[in-house]
C-alpha positions, -999 to 999 in steps of 0.1 A, spaced: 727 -686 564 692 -691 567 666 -667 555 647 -642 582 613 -661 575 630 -692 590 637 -673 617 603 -660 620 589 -690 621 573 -702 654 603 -719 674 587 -757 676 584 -755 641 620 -742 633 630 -774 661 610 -800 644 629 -791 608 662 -791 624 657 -823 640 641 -838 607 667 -828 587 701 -840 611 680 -874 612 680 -871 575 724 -866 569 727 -890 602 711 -914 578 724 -906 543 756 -894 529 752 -855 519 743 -866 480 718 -892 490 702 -868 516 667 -858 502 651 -824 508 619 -843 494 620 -867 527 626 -838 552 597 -818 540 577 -854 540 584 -862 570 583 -826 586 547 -822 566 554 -791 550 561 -777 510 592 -782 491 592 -751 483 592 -741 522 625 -751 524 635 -730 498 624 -701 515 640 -706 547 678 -720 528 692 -712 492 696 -750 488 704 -784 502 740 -773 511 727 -739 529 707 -760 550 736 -785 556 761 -761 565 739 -747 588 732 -782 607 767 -787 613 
């Protein structure tokens, strides 16, 4: 389950992740799926991520 500052955050920017990232595992299997080009392509630190999810299966689980 995501953390409550992803929740906090302001709702286009909680959209524009979400959407980044099921583009990213539409694309890639779950192993080849890289945190590195969702927070690329969604402009924002690596180390965001980890404060809004625990790690790269947090954040998948909660896509699907």
């Amino acid at each position: 389950m995501p953390t409550d500052t992803f929740f906090n955050l302001p709702e286009a920017k909680r959209h524009r992740l979400v959407e980044i990232a099921i583009e990213e595992f539409a694309a890639n299997d779950y192993e080849s799926a890289s945190i590195s080009r969702i927070v690329e392509r969604a402009g924002i630190a690596k180390g965001s991520v980890y404060q809004y999810f625990a790690d790269k299966q947090e954040l998948y689980q909660y896509l699907l």
